[in-house]
DOVO-418128 format. One record per residue (C-alpha): chain; z, y, x. Coordinates in Angstrom, 1 decimal. Layout:
# residues N
[lomi A,[Z,Y,X]]
...
This chain:
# residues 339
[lomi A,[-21.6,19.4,-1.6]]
[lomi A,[-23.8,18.4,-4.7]]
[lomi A,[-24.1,21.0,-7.5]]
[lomi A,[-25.2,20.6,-11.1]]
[lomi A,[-25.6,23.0,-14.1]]
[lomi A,[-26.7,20.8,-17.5]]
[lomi A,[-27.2,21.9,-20.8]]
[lomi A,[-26.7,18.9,-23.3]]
[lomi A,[-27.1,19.7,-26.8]]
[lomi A,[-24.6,19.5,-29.9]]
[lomi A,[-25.5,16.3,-31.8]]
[lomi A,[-26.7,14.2,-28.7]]
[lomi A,[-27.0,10.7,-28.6]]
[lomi A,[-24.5,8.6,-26.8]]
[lomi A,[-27.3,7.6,-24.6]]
[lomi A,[-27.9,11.0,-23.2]]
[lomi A,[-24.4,10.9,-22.2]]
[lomi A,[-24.6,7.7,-20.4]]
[lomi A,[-27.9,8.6,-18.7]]
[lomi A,[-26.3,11.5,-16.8]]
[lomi A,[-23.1,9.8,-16.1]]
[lomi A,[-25.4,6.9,-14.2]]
[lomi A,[-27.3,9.2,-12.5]]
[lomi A,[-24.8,11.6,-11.0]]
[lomi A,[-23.0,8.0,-10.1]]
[lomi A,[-26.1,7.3,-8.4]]
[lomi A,[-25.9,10.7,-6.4]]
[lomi A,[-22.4,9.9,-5.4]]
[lomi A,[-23.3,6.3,-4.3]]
[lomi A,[-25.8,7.6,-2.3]]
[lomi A,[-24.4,10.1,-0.8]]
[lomi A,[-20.9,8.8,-0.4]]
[lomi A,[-19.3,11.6,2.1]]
[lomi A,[-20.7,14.3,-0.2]]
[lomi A,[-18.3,16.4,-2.7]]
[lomi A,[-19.9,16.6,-6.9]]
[lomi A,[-18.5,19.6,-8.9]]
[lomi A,[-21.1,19.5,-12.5]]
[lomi A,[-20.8,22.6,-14.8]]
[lomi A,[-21.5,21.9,-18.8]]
[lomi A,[-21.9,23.1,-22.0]]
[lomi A,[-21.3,19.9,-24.6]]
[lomi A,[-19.1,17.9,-26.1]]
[lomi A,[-15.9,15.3,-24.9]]
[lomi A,[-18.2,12.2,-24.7]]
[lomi A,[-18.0,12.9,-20.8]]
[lomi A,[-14.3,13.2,-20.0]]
[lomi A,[-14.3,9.2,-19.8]]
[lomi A,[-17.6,9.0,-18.0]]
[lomi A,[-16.4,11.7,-15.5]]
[lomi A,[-12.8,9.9,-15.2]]
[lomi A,[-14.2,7.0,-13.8]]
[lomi A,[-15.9,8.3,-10.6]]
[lomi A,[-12.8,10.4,-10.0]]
[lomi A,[-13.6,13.6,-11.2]]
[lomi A,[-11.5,16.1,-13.4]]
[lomi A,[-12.9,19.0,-15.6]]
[lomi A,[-10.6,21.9,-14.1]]
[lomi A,[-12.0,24.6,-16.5]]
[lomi A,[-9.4,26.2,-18.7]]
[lomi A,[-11.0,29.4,-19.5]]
[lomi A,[-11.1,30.0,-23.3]]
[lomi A,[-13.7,31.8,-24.9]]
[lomi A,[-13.8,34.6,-27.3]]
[lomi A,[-13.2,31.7,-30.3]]
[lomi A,[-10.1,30.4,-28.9]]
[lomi A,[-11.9,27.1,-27.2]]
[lomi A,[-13.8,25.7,-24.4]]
[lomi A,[-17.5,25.2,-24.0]]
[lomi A,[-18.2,24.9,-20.9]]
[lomi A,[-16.6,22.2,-18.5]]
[lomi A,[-16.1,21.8,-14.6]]
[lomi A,[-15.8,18.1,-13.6]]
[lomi A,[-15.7,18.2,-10.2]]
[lomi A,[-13.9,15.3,-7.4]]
[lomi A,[-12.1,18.2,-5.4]]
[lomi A,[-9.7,21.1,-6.7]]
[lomi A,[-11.1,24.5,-7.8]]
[lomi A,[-9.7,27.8,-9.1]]
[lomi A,[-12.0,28.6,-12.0]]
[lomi A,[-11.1,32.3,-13.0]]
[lomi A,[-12.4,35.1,-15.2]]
[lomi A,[-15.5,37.0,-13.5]]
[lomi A,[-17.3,40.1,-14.2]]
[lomi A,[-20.8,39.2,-16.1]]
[lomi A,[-23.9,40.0,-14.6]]
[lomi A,[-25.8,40.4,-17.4]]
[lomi A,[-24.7,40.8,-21.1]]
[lomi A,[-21.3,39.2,-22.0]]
[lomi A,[-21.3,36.1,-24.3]]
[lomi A,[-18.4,36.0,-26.6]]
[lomi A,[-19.1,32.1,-26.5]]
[lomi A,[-19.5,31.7,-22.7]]
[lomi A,[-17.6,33.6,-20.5]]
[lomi A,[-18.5,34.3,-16.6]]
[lomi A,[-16.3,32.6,-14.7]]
[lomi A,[-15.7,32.5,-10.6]]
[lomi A,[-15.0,29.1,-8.8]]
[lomi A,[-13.1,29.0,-5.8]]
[lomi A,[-13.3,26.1,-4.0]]
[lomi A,[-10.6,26.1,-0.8]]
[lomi A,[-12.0,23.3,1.6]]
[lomi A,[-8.9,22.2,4.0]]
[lomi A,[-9.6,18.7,5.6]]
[lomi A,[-6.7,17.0,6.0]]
[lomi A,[-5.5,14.4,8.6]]
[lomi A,[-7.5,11.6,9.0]]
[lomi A,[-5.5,8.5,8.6]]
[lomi A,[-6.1,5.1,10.5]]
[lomi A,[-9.2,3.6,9.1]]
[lomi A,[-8.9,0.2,11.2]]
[lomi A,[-9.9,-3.3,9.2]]
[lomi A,[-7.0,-4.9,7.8]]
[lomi A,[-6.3,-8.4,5.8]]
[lomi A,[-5.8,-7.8,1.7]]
[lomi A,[-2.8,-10.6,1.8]]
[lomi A,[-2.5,-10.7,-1.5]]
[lomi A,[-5.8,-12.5,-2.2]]
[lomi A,[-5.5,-14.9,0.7]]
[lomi A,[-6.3,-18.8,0.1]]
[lomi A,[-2.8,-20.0,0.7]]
[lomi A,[-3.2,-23.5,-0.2]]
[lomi A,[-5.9,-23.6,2.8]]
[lomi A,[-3.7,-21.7,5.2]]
[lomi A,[-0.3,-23.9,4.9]]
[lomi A,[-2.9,-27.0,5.2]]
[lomi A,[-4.2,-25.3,8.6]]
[lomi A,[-0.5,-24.7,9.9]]
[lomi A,[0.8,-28.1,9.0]]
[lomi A,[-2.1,-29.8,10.4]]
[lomi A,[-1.1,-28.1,13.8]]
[lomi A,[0.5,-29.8,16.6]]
[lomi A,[3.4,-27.4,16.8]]
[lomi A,[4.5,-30.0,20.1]]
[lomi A,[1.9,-29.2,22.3]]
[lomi A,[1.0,-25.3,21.3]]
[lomi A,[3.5,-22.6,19.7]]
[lomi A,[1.1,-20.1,18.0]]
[lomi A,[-0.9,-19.8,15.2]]
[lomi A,[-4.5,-20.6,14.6]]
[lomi A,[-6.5,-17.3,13.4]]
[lomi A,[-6.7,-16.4,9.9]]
[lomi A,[-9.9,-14.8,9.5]]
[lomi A,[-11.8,-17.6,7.6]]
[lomi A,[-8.5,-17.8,5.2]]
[lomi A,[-8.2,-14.5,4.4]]
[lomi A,[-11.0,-11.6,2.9]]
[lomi A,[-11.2,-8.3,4.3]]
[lomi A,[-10.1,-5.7,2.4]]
[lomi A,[-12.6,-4.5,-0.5]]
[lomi A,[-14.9,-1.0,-0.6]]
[lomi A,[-14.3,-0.6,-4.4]]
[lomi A,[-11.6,0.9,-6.8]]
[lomi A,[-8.7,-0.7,-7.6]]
[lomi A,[-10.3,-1.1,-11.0]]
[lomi A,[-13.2,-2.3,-10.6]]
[lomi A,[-13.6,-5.9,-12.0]]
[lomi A,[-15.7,-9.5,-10.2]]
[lomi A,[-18.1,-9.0,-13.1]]
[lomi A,[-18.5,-5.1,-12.1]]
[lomi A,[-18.4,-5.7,-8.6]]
[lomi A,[-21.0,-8.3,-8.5]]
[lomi A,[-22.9,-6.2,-11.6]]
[lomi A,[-22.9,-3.2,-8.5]]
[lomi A,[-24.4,-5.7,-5.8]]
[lomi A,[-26.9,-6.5,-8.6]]
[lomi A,[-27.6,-2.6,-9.0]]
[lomi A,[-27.7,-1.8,-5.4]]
[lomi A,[-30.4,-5.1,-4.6]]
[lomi A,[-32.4,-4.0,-7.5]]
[lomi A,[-32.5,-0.1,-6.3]]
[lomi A,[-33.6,-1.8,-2.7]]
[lomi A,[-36.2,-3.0,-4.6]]
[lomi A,[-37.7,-0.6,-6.3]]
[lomi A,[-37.4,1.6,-3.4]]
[lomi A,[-39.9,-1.0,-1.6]]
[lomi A,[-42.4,-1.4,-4.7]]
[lomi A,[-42.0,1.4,-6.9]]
[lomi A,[-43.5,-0.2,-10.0]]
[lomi A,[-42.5,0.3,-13.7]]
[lomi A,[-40.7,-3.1,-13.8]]
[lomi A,[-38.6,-2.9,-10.8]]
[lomi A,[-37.2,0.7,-12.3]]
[lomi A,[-36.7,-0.9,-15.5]]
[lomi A,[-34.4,-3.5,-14.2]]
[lomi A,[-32.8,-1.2,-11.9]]
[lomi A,[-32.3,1.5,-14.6]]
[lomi A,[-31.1,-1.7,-16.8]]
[lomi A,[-28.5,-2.8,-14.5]]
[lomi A,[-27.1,0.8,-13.5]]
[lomi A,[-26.2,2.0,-17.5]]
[lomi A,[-24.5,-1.8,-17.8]]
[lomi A,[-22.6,-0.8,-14.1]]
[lomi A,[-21.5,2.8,-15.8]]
[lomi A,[-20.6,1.2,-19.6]]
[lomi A,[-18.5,-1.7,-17.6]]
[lomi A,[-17.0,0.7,-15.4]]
[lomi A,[-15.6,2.8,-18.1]]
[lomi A,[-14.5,-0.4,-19.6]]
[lomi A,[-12.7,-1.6,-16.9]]
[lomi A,[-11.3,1.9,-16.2]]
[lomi A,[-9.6,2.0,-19.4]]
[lomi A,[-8.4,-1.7,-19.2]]
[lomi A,[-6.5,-1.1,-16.0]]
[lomi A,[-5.2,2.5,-17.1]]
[lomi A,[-4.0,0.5,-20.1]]
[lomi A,[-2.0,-2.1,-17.8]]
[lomi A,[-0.5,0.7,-15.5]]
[lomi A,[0.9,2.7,-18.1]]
[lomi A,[2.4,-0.7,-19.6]]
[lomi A,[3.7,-1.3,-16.3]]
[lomi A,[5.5,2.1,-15.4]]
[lomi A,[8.9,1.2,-16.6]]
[lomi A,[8.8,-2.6,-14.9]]
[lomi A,[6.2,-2.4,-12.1]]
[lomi A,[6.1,1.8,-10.4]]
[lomi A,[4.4,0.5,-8.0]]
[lomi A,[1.3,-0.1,-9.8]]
[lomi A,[1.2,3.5,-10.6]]
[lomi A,[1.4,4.6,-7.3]]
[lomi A,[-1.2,2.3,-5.8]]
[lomi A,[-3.6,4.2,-9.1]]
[lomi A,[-2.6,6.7,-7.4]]
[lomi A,[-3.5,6.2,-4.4]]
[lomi A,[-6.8,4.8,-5.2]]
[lomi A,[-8.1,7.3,-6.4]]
[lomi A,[-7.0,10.1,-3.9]]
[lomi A,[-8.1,7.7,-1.3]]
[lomi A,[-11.2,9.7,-0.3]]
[lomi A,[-8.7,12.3,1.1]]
[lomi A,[-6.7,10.1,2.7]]
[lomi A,[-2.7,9.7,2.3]]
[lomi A,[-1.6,11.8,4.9]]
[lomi A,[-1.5,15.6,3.7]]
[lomi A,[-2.8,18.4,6.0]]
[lomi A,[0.7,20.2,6.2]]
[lomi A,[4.4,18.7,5.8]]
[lomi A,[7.1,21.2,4.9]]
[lomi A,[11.2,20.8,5.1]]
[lomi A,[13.7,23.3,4.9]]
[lomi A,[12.4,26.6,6.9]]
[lomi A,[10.3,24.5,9.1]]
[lomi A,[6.6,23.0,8.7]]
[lomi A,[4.1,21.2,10.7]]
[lomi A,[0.2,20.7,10.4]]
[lomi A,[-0.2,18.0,13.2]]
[lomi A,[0.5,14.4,13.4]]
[lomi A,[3.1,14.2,15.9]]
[lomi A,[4.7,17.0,14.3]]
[lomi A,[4.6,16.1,10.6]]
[lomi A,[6.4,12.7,11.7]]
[lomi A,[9.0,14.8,13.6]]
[lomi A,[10.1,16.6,10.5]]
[lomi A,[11.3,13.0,8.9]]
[lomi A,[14.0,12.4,12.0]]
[lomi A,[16.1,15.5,11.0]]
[lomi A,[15.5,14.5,7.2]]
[lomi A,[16.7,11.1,7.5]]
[lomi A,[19.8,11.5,9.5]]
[lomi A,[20.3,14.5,6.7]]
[lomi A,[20.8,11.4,3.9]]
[lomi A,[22.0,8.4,5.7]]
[lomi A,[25.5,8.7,6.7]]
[lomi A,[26.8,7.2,9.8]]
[lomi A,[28.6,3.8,10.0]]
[lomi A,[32.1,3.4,10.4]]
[lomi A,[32.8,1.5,13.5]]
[lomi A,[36.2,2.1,14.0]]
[lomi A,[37.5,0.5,10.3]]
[lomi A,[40.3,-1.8,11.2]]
[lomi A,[39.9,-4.2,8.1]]
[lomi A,[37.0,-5.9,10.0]]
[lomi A,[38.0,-8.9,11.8]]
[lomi A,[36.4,-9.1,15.1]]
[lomi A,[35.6,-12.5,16.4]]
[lomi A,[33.3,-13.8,19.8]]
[lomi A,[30.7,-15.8,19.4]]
[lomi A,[28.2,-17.5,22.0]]
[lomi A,[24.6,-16.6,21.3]]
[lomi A,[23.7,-20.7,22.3]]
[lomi A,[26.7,-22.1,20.1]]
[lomi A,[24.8,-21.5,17.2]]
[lomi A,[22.4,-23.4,15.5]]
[lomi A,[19.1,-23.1,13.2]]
[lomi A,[18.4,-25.9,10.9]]
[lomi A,[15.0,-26.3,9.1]]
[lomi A,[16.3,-26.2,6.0]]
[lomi A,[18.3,-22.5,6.2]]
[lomi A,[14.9,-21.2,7.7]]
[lomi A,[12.8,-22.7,4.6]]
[lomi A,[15.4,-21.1,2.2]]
[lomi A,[15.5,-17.6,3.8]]
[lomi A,[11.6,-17.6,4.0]]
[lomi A,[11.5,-18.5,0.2]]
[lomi A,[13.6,-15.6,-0.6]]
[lomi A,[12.0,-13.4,0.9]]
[lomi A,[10.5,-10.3,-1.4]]
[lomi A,[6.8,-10.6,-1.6]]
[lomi A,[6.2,-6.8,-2.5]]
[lomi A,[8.0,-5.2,0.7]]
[lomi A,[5.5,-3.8,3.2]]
[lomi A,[5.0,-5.5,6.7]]
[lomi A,[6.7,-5.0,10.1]]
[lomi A,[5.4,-4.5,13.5]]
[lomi A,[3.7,-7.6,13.9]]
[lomi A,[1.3,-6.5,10.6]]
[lomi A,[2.5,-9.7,8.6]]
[lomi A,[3.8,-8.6,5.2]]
[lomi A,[6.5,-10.6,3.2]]
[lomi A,[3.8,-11.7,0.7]]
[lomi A,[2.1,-14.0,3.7]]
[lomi A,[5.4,-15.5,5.4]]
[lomi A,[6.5,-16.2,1.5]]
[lomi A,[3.8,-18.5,0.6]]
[lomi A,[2.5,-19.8,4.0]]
[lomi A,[6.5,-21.0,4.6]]
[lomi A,[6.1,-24.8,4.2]]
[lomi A,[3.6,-24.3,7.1]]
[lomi A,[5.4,-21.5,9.1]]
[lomi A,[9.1,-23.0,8.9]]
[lomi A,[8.8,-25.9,11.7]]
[lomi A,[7.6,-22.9,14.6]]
[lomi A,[9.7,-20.4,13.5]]
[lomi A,[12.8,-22.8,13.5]]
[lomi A,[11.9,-23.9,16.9]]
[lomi A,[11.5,-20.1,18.2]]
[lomi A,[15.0,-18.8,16.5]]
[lomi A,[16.4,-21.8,18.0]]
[lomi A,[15.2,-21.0,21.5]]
[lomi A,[15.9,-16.9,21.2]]
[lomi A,[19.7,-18.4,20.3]]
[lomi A,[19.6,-20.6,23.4]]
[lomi A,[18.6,-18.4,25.8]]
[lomi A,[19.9,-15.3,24.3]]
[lomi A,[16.3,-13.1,23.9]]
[lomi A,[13.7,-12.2,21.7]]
[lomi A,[10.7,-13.4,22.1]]
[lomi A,[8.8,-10.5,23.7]]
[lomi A,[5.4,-10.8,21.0]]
């Protein structure tokens, strides 16, 4: 845990401002699995500053006036409360305890995955129809296609990003030859980083409030940017008079859940019409597959094989001649394909 306690004066230039906010960035860039909580005594220039490396002021403790002088911006939740002053009260600036509860929580599944949604799909359904489908029934791999997923916010912007590769190379720099001009460039590049971060923080806060009513899920995946650092998975699950604090036991407590809401189906209703059908009867043509593919929704999640809608949606031109041929063969011999 890093811990700061800064004074900035009434009437201070917006450069003061934007100097801390790009150094205490700079803290939290170096020391990425550290935890920032930064007491202060000045004005709202920082809420913005503060917003956009994750951090909330949590102090609600009013002075003697009615108002708030000293903030808490920290990146984890605290309990500021009223505390007994060791040396003479200030009407202006009260004493004030900070609890700070550390609980780590279950640590989800970190493994590499493919960010579908930025995939070169033109490239991909040029690979798959290029493929001799005759002669070999499986797919070609995907790694020079598709981008791993990205480090950064969900905010962050190309020009940022590559504006933070910039920073970091200078830094690297300076770090080697520590003279005046290397810091000056470095310095240079990390206040443009900080003012185009807040820019771009505001720009896609904008667009996900515009978005609630049409698009949730934009909110949600804001949301889950920016707890990302904790993970999704909470520490403890709770349901009715029972709880669980493990992994096998949290997703336990969903099976009595769901068969709470889902009612069972009704397999004895007479109206149905019951009719037998052979499995190898049927047939798959190229052009139902194409169609089903097509209407497919491109923002559901994926299914066991890791593929999500988005990627059989837009590689289907390419994907429609195999996957007619292996529907057609799980009709004819009555099985699934076991992969």
């Amino acid at each position: 845990m890093i811990i700061g306690c800064i004074y900035i004066p009434p009437q201070s230039t917006l450069e003061i401002f934007e100097c801390h906010i790009a150094t205490v960035s700079f803290i939290m860039d170096k020391y990425q699995n550290s935890n920032v909580m930064n007491s202060f005594d000045c004005e709202k220039q920082l809420y913005d500053g503060f917003a956009s490396l994750n951090c909330t002021q949590q102090n609600h403790i009013q002075n003697a006036w009615n108002s708030i002088l000293d903030l808490c911006f920290s990146d984890i939740a605290s309990s500021p409360e009223h505390a007994v002053a060791l040396v003479p009260k200030d009407k202006y600036h009260p004493a004030i305890d900070i609890l700070l509860n550390f609980r780590p929580g279950l640590t989800p599944d970190n493994s590499s995955s493919y960010v579908f949604k930025k995939a070169n799909y033109a490239a991909l359904n040029t690979s798959l129809l290029r493929t001799n489908w005759i002669d070999l029934y499986k797919l070609e791999t995907i790694d020079i296609h598709v981008r791993k997923p990205s480090n950064y916010p969900s905010w962050f912007s190309h020009d940022l990003i590559h504006k933070v590769k910039q920073k970091k190379s200078a830094h690297l720099i300076y770090k080697i030859r520590k003279t005046k001009p290397n810091y000056l460039r470095f310095s240079r590049l990390r206040l443009e980083c900080k003012k185009l971060s807040i820019e771009c923080y505001k720009s896609y806060v904008d667009k996900v409030e515009d978005k609630l009513q049409s698009e949730i899920k934009a909110f949600w995946n804001f949301i889950k940017d920016k707890n990302r650092c904790t993970g999704d998975i909470p520490s403890s699950v709770a349901w009715n008079d029972r709880s669980a604090d493990t992994g096998p036991g949290i997703s336990n407590l969903f099976a009595p859940f769901f068969h709470s809401i889902y009612a069972p189906s009704n397999s004895g209703d007479k109206g149905v019409a019951t009719q037998r059908t052979h499995l190898d009867a049927l047939t798959v043509t190229y052009d139902a597959v194409l169609k089903e593919l097509l209407a497919l929704d491109p923002s559901k999640g994926a299914g066991p094989d890791g593929l999500p809608n988005i990627f059989i949606k837009n590689c289907a031109v390419g994907l429609c001649e195999p996957l007619t041929h292996i529907f057609g063969e799980s009709l004819h011999h009555g099985t699934f394909p076991t992969y």
